[in-house]
VOMI-771644 format. One line per field, with one value per residue: residue number from 1; x, y, z of N, C-alpha, C in turn; residue in three letters. Coordinates in nm, 4 decimals. Layout:
num = (NUM	...)
n.x = (X	...)
n.y = (Y	...)
n.z = (Z	...)
ca.x = (X	...)
ca.y = (Y	...)
ca.z = (Z	...)
c.x = (X	...)
c.y = (Y	...)
c.z = (Z	...)
residuo = (ALA	...)
This chain:
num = (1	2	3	4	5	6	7	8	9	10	11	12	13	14	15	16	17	18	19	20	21	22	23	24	25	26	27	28	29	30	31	32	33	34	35	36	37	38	39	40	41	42	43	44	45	46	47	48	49	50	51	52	53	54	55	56	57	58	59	60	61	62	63	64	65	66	67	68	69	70	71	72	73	74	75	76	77	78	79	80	81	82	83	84	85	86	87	88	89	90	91	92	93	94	95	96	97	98	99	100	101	102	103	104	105	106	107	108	109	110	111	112	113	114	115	116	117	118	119	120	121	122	123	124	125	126	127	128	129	130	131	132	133	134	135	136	137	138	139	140	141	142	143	144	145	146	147	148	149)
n.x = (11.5806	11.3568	11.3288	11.3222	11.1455	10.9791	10.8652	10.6697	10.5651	10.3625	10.2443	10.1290	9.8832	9.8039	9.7067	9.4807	9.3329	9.2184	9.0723	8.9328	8.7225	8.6369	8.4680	8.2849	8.1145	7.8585	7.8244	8.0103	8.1962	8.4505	8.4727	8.4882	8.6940	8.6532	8.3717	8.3869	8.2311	8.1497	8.4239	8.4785	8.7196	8.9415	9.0709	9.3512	9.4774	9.7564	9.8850	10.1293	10.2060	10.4107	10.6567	10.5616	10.3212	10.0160	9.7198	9.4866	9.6122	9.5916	9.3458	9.2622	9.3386	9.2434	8.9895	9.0063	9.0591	8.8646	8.6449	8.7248	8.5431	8.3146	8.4413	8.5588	8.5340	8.3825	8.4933	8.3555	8.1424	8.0661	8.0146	8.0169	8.2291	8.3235	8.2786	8.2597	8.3828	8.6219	8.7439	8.9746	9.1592	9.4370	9.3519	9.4834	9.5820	9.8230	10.0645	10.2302	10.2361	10.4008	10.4480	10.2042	9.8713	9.6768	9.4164	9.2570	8.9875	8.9181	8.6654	8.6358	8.4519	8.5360	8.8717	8.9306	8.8370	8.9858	9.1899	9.2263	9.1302	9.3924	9.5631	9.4946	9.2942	9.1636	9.1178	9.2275	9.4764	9.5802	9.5123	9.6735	9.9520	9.9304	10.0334	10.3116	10.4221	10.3507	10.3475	10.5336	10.5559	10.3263	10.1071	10.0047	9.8075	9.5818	9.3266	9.1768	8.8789	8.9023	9.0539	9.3620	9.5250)
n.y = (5.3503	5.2778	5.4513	5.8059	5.8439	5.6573	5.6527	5.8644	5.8259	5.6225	5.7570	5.9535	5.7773	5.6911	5.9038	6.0326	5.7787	5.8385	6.0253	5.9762	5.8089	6.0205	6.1622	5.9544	5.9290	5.9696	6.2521	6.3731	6.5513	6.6395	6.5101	6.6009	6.4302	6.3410	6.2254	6.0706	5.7950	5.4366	5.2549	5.0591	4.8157	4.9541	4.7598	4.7799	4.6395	4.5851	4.5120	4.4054	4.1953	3.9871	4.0190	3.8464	3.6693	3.5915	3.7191	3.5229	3.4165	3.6630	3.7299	3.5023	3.5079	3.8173	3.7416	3.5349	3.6600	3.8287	3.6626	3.5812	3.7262	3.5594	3.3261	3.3443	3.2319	3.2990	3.2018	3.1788	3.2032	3.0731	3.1824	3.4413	3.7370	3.9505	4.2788	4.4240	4.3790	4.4372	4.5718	4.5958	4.6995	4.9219	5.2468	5.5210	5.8445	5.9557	5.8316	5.7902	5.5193	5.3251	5.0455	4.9440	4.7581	4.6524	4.6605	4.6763	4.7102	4.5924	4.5592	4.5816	4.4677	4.5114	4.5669	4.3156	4.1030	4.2111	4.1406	3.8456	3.7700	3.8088	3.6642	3.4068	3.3111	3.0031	3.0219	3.3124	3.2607	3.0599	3.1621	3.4075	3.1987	3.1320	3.3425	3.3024	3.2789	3.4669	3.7107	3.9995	4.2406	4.3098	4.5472	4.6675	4.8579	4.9363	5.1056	5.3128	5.4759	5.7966	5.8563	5.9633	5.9385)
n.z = (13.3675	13.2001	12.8863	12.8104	12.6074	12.5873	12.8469	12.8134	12.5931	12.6911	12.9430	12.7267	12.6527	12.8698	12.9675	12.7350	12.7075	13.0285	12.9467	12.7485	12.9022	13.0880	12.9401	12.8410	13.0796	13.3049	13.4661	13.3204	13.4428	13.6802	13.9985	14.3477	14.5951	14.7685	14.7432	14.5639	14.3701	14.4529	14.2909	14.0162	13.8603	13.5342	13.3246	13.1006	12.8060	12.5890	12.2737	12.0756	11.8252	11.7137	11.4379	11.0738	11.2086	11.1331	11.0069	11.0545	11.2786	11.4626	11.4413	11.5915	11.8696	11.9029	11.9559	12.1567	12.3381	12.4024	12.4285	12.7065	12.8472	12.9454	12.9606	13.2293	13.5350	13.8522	14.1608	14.3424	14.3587	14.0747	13.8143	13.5141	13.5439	13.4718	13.4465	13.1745	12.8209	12.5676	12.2446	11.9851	11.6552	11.6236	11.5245	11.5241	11.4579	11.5129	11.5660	11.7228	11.8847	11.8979	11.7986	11.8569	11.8209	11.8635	12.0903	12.4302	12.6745	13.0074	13.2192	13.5711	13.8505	14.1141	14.2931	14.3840	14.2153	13.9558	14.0748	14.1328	13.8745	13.6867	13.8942	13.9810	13.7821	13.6222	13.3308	13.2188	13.2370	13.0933	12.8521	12.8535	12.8473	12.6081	12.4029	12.3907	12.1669	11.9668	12.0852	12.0531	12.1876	12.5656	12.6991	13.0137	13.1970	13.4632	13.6331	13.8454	13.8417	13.8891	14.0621	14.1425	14.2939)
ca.x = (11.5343	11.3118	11.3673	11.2310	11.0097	10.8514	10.7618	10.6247	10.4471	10.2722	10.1412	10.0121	9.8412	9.7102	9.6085	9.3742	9.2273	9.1137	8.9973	8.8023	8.6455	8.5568	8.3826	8.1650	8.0916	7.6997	7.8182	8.1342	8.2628	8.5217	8.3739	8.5280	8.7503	8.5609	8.2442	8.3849	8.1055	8.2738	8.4380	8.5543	8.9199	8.9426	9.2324	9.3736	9.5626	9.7948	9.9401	10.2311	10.2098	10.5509	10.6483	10.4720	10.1851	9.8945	9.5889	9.4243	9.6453	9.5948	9.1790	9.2021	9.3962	9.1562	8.8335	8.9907	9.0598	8.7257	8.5408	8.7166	8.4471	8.2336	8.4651	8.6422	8.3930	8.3898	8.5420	8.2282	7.9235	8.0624	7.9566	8.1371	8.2414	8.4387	8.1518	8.2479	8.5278	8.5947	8.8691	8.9994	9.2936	9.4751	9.3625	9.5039	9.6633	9.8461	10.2054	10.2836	10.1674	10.5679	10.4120	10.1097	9.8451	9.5402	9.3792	9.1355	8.9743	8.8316	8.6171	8.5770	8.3842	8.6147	8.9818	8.9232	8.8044	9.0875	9.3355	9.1938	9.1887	9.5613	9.6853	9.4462	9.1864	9.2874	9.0674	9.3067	9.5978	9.6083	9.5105	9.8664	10.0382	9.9269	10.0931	10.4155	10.4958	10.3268	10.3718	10.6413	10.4838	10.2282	10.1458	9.8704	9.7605	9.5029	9.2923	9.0179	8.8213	8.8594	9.1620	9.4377	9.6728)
ca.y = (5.2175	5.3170	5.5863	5.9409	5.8508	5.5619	5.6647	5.9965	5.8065	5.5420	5.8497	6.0122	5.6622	5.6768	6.0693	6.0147	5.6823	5.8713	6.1380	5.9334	5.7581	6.0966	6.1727	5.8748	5.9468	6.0187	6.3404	6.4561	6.6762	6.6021	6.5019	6.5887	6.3382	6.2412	6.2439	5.9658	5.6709	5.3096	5.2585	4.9276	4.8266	4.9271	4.6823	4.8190	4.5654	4.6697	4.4417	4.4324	4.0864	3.9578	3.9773	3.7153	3.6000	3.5828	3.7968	3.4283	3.3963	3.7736	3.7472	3.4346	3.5878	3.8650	3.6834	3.4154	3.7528	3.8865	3.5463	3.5768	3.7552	3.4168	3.2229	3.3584	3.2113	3.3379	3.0266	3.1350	3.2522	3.0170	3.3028	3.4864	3.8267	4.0433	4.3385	4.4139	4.3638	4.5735	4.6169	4.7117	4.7475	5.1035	5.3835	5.6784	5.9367	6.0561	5.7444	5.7447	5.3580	5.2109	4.9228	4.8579	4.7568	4.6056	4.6925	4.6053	4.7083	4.5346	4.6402	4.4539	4.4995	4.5234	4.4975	4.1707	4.0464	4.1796	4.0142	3.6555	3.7797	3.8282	3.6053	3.2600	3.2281	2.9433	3.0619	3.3737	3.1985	2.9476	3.2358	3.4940	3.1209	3.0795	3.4366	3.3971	3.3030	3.5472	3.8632	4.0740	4.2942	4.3274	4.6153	4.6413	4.9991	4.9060	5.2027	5.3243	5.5984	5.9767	5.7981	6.0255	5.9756)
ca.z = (13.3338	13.0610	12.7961	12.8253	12.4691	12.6145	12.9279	12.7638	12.5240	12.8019	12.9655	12.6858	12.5970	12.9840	12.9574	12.6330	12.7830	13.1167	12.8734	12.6726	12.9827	13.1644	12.8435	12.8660	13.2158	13.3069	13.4480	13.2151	13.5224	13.7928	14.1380	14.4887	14.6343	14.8905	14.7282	14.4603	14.4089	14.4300	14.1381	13.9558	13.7814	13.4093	13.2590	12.9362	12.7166	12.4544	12.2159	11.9498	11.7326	11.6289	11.2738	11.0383	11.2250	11.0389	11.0040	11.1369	11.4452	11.5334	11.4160	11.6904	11.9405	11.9896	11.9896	12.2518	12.4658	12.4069	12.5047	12.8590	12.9166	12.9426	12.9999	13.3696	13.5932	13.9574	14.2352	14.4686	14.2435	13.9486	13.7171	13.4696	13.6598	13.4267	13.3947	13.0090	12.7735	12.4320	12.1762	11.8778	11.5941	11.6611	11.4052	11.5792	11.3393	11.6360	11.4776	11.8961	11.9297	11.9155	11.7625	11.9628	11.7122	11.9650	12.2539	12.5063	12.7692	13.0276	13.3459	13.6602	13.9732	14.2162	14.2509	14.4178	14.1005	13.9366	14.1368	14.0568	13.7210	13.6592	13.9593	14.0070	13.7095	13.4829	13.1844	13.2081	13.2960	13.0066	12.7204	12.8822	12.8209	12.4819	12.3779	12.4123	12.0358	11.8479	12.0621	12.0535	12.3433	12.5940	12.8211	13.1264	13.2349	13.5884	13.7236	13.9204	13.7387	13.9290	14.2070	14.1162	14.4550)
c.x = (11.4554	11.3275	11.2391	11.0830	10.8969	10.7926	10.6865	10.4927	10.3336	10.2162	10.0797	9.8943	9.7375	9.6317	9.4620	9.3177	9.1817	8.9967	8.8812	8.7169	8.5763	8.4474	8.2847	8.1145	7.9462	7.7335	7.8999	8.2093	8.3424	8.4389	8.5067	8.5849	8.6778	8.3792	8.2815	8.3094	8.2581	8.2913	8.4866	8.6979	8.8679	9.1240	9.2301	9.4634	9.5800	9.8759	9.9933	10.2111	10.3823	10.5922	10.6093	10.4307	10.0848	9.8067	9.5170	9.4369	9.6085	9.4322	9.1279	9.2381	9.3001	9.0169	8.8724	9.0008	8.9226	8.6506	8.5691	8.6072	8.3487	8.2803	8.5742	8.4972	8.4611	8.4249	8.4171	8.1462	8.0011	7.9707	8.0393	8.0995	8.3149	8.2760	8.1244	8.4049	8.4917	8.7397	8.8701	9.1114	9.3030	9.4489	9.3773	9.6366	9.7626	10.0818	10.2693	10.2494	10.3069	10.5204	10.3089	9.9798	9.7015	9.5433	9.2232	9.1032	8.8704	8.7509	8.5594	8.5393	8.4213	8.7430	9.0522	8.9183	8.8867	9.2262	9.3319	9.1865	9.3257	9.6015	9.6223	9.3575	9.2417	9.2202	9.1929	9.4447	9.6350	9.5989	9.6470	9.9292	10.0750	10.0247	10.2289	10.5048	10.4289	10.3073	10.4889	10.6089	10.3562	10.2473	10.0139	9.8563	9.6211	9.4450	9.1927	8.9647	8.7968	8.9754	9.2696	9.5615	9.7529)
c.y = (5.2200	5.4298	5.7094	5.9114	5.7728	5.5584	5.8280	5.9196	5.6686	5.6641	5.8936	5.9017	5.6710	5.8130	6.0616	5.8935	5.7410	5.9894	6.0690	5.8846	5.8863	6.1480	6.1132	5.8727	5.9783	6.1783	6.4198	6.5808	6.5968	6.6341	6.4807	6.4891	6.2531	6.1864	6.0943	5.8075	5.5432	5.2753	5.0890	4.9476	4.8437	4.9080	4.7296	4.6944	4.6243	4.5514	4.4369	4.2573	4.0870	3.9693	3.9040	3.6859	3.6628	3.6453	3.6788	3.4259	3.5201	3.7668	3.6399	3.4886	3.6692	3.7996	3.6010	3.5784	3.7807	3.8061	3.5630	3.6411	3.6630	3.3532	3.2525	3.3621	3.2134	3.1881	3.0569	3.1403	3.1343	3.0992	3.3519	3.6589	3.9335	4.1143	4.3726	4.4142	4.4034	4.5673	4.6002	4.6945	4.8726	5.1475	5.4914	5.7071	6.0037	5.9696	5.7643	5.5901	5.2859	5.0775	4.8773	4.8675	4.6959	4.6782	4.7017	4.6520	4.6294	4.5553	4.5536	4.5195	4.5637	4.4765	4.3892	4.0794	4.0433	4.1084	3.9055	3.6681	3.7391	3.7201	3.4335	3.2342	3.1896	2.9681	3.1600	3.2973	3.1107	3.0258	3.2997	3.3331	3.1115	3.1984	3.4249	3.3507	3.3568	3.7200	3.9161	4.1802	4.2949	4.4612	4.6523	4.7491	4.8964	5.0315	5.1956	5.4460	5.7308	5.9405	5.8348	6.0314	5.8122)
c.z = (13.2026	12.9677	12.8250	12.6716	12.5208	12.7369	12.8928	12.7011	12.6055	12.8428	12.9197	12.6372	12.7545	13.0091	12.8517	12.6951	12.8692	13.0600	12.8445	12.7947	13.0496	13.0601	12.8050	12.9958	13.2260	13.3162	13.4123	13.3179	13.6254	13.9018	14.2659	14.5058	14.6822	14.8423	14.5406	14.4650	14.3795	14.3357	14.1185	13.9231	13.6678	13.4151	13.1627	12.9223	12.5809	12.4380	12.1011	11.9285	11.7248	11.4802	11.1928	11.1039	11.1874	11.0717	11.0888	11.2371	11.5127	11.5773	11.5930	11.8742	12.0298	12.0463	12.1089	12.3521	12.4695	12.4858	12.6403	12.9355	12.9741	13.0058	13.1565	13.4262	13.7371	14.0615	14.3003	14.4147	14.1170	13.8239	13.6586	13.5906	13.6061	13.3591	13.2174	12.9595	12.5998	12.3884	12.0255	11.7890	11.5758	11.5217	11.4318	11.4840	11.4252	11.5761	11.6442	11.9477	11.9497	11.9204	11.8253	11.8603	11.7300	12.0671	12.2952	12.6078	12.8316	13.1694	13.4139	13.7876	14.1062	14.1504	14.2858	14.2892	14.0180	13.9450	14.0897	13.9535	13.6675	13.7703	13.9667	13.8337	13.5605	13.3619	13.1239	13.1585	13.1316	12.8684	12.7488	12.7963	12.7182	12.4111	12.3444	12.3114	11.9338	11.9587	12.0843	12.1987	12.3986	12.7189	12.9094	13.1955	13.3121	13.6128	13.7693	13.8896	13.8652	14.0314	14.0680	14.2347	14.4549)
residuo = (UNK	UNK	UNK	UNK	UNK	UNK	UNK	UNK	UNK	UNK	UNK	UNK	UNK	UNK	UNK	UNK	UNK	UNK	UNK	UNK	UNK	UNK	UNK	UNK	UNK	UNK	UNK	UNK	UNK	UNK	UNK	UNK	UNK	UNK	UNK	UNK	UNK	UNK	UNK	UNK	UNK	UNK	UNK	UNK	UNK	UNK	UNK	UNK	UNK	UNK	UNK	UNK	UNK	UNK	UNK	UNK	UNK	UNK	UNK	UNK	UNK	UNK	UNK	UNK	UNK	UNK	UNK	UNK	UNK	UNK	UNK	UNK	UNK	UNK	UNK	UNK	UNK	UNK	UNK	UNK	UNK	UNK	UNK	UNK	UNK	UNK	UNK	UNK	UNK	UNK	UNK	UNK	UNK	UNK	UNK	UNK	UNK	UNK	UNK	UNK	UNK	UNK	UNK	UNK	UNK	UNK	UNK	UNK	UNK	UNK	UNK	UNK	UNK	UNK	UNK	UNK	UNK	UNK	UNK	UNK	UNK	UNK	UNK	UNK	UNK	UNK	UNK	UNK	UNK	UNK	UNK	UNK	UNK	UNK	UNK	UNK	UNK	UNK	UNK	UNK	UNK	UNK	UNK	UNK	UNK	UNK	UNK	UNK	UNK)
């Protein structure tokens, strides 16, 4: 279904992200299975632009992703609920990106929280909509930091 390059190069894209995260870790060492504290979802977003669109549309693009942080407000606490959100234009010398040219991550509490992220909340809901004439791709890497099974 997919080619040997591109699922090679998604993994090594998901190998260096858990890297970098165990590296920001308090204690930079692998911990016991059982002995893993409750962890949150980190969402990655990766994003390829289409050809011609504008430094403007891309500049707005990210900032409206970024704001979700604010603006996804919880249905029971009416609060925002997405713990932080972060990103970036790719400068890895590494030329493995197959066009991917943003990215974001974003870290949520639970994967309750995630769910209504991606499946009910219309802040979300209405920015995915806006997308779908200026990107050419999107791709959504989900985990739970040290859950390896």
């Amino acid at each position: 279904m997919f080619s040997r390059q591109y699922t090679a190069t998604a993994f090594l894209i998901f190998l260096s992200l858990c890297g970098f995260f165990w590296l920001l870790s308090p204690t930079a060492g692998p911990l016991p299975s059982r002995q893993l504290p409750e962890m949150g979802v980190t969402h990655i977003v990766l994003f390829q632009f289409k050809p011609g669109v504008t430094a403007e549309s891309i500049k707005d693009v990210c900032a409206r992703m970024l704001a979700l942080k604010d603006n996804c407000i919880h249905p029971t606490s009416q609060k925002p609920y997405i713990k932080s959100s972060m990103g970036g234009t790719d400068n890895s010398l590494e030329g493995i990106q197959n066009g991917i040219t943003h990215a974001f991550i974003v870290q949520f509490e639970s994967a309750e929280d995630r769910d209504y992220y991606v499946q009910k909340d219309p802040a979300h809901r209405a920015f995915v909509q806006s997308l779908g004439e200026i990107l050419e791709k999107a791709q959504v890497v989900d985990f739970t930091g040290g859950v390896f099974e």
